[in-house]
DOPADO-211563 format. One record per residue (C-alpha): x, y, z; residue in three letters. Coordinates in nm, 2 decimals, decimal comma. Example, Ala and Ser with C-alpha at 12.3 -4.5 7.8 and 13.67 -1.06 7.14 Angstrom:
2
PT; 1,23; -0,45; 0,78; ALA
PT; 1,37; -0,11; 0,71; SER
This chain:
223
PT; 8,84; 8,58; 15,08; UNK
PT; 9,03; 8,67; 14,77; UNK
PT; 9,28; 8,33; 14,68; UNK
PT; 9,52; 8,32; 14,36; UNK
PT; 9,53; 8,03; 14,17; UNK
PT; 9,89; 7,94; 14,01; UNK
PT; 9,81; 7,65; 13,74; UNK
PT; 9,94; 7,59; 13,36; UNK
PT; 9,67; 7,34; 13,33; UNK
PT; 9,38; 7,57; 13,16; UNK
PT; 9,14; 7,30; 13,21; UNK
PT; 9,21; 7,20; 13,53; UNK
PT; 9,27; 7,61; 13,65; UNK
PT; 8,94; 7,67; 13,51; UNK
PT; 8,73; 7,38; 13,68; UNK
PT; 8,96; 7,44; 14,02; UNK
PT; 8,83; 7,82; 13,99; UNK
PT; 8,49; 7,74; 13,93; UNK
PT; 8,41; 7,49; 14,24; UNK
PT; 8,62; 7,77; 14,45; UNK
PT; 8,41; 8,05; 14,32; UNK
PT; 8,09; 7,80; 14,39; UNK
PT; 8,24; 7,79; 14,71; UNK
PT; 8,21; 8,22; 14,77; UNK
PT; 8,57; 8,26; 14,70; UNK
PT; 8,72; 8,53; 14,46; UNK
PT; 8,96; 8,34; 14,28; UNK
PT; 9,19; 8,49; 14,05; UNK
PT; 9,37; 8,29; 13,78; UNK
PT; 9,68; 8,28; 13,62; UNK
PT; 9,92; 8,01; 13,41; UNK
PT; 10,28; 8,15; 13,44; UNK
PT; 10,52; 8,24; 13,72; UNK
PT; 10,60; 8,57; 13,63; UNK
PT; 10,27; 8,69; 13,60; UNK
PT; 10,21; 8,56; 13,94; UNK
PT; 10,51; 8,69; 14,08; UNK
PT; 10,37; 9,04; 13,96; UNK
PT; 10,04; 9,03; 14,06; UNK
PT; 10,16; 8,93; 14,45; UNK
PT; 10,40; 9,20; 14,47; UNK
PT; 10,09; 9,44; 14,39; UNK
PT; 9,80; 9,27; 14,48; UNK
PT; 9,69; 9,12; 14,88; UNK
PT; 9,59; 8,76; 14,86; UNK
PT; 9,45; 8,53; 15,16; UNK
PT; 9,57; 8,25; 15,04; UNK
PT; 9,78; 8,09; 14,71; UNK
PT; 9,73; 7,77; 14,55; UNK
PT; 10,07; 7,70; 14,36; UNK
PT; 10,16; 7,44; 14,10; UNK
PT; 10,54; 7,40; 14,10; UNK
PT; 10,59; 7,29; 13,70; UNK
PT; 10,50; 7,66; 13,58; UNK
PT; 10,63; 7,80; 13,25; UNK
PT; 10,90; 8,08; 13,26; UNK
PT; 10,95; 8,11; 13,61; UNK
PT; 10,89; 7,79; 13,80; UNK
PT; 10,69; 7,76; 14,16; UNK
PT; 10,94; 7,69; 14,35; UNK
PT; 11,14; 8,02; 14,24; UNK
PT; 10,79; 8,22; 14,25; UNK
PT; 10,76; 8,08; 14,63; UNK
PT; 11,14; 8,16; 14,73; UNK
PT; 11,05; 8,56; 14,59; UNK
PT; 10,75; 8,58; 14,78; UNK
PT; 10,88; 8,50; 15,12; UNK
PT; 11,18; 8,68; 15,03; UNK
PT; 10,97; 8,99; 14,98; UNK
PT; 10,84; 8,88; 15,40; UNK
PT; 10,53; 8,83; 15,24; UNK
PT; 10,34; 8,55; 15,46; UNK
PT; 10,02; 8,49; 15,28; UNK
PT; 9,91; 8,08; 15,31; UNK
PT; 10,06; 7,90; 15,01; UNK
PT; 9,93; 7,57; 14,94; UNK
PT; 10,12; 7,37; 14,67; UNK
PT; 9,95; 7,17; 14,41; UNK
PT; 10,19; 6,94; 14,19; UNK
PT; 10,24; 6,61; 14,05; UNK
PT; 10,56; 6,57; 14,22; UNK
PT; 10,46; 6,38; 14,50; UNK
PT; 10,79; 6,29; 14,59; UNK
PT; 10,93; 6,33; 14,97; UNK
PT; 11,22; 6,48; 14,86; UNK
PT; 10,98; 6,73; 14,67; UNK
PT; 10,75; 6,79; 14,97; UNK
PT; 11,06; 6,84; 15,26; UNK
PT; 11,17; 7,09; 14,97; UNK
PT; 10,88; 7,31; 14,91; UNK
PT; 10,79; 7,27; 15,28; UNK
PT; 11,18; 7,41; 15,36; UNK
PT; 11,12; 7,70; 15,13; UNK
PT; 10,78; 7,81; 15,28; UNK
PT; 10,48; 7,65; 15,19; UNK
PT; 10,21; 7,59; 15,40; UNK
PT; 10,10; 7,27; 15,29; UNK
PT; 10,17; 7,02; 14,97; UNK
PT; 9,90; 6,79; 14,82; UNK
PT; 10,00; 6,60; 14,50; UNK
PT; 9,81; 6,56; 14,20; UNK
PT; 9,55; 6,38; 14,15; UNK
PT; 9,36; 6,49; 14,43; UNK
PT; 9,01; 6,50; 14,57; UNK
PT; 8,88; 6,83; 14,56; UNK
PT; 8,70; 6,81; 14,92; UNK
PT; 9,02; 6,72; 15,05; UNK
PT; 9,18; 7,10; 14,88; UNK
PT; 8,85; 7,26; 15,02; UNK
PT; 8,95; 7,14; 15,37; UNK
PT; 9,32; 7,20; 15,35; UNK
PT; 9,19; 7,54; 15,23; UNK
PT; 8,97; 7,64; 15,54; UNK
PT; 9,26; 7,51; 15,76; UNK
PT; 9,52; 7,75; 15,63; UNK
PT; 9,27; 8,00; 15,67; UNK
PT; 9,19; 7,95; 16,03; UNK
PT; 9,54; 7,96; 16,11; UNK
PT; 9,59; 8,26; 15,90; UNK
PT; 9,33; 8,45; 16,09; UNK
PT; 9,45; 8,26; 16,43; UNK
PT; 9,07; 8,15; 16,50; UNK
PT; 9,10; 7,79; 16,55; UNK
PT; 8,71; 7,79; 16,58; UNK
PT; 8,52; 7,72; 16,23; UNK
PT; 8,23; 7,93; 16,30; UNK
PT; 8,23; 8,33; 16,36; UNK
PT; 7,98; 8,52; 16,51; UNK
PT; 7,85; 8,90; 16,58; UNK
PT; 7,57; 8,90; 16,81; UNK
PT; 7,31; 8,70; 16,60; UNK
PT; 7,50; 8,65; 16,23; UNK
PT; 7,70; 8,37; 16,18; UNK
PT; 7,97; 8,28; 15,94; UNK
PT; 8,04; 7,89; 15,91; UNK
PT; 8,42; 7,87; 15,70; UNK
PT; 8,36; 7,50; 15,68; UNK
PT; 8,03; 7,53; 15,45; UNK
PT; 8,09; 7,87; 15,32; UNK
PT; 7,71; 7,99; 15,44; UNK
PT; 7,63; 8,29; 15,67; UNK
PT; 7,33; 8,26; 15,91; UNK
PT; 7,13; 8,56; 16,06; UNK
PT; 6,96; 8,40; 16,40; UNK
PT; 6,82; 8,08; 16,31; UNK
PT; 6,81; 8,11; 15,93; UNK
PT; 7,02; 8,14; 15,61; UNK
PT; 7,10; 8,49; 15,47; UNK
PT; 7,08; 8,49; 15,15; UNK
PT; 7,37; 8,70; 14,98; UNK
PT; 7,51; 8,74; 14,62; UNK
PT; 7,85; 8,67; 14,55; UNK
PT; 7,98; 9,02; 14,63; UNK
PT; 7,76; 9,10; 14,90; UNK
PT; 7,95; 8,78; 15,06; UNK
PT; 8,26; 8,86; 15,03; UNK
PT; 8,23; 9,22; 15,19; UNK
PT; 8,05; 9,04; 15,47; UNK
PT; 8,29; 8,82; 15,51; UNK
PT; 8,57; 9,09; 15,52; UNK
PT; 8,37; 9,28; 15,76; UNK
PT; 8,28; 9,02; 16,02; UNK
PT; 8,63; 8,86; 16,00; UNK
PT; 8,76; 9,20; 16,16; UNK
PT; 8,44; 9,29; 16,32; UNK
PT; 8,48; 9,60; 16,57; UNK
PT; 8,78; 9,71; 16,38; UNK
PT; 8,78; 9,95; 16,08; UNK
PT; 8,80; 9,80; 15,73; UNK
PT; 8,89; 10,09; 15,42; UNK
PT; 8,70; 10,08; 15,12; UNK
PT; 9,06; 9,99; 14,95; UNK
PT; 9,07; 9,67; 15,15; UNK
PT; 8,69; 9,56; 15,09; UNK
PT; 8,78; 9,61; 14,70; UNK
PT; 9,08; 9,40; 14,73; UNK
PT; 8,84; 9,12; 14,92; UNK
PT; 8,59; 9,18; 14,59; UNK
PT; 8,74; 9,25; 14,27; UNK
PT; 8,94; 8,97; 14,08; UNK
PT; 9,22; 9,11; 13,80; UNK
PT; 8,98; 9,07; 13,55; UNK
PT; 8,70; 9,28; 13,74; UNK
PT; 8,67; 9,67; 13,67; UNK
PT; 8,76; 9,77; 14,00; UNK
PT; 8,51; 10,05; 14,15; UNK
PT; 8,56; 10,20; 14,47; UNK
PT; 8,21; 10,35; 14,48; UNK
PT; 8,06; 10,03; 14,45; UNK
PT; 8,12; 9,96; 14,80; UNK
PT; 7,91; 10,17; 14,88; UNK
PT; 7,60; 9,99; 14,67; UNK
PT; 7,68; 9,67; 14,83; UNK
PT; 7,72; 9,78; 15,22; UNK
PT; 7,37; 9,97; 15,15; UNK
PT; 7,20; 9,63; 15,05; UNK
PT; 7,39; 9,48; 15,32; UNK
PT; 7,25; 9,72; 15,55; UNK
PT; 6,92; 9,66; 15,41; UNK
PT; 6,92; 9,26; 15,49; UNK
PT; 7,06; 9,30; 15,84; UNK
PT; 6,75; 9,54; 15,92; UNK
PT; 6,59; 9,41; 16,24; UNK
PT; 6,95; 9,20; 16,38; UNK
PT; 7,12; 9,31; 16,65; UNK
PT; 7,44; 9,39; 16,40; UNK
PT; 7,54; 9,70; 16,23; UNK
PT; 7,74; 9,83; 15,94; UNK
PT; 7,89; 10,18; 16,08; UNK
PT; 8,04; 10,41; 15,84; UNK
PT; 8,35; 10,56; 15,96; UNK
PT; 8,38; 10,89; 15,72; UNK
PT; 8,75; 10,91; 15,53; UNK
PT; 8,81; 10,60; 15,72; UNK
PT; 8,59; 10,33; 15,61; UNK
PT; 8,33; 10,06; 15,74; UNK
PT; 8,31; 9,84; 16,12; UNK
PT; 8,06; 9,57; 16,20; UNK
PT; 7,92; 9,60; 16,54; UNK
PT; 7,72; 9,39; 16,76; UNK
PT; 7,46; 9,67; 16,87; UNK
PT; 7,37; 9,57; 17,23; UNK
PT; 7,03; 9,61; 17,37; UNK
């Protein structure tokens, strides 16, 4: 799960980003509207966390562009305007959710996994393939009854794949899941991770298939 992180707070950006990153998300960071507004028109998101008070271009004119451009990604605003008037505002122009500053970070993380679920329309916190197990609400796969231990990357092309397991997923997509705008972006390192993937799912009833031209499925392999 790939989220952006809107915030002209550098302190604050950089501790939000760190407990999200702790948390197995790629978060990518940046502290101006415009620059945001750019990297959403090229970039695929699951989800944006958006202060309003932004320099240049403000959040509430970066949120009216991206639904104007029918994008629907989840859009979580973070501000210090806790106002109602601000709230029915940036509600009416198409955020997801509002939570005003200060806030408790556990209640983000939950607001987070919500807009998530209903992102992905599974109203169910825990996703399965035969015997691996993803759990949104702590973050931690499972392989039958014990904890599979991934790295950060390994995670998050896991995590792509079982979200959409039995369904083809391009390489193009799992780089977007893996590579931040400050990573060196490298197709061919899909390939590294899905083999080390493969290599810890040896023995389970799952299976990485690789669709030539096309890209990777999981599969539950039966019997």
């Amino acid at each position: 799960m790939r989220l952006l992180l809107v915030e002209d707070n550098h302190e604050l950006a950089d501790w939000l980003a760190k407990i999200l990153r702790r948390d197995n998300f790629v978060v990518d960071v940046l502290n101006d509207g415009e620059a945001a507004d750019q990297a959403l028109a090229l970039e695929t998101y699951d989800l944006v966390i958006l202060d309003l008070g932004l320099p240049g271009m403000g959040g509430m004119q970066l949120l009216k562009r991206l639904r104007s451009r029918a994008n629907a990604v989840p859009v979580i605003i973070l501000t210090a305007n806790a106002s109602l008037d601000g709230r029915v505002a940036g509600l009416d122009e198409g955020a997801d959710d509002y939570l005003a500053k200060p806030f408790d970070i556990a209640e983000l993380e939950a607001r987070i996994r919500v807009q998530l679920r209903r992102s992905a329309r599974r109203p169910d916190p825990l996703i399965t393939c035969g015997t691996l197990a993803f759990d949104t609400n702590t973050r931690l796969f499972r392989l039958g009854p014990g904890p599979l231990a991934l790295t950060p990357r390994e995670h998050a092309v896991l995590e792509a794949l079982l979200i959409k397991a039995g369904q083809t997923v391009s390489k193009a997509q799992l780089s977007q899941s893996i590579f931040g705008l400050d990573d060196l972006a490298d197709p061919s390192a899909i390939e590294i991770y899905v083999h080390r993937l493969r290599k810890k799912l040896e023995g389970a009833d799952v299976r990485i298939v690789t669709l030539r031209g096309l890209g990777y499925l999981l599969q539950h392999a039966h019997g």
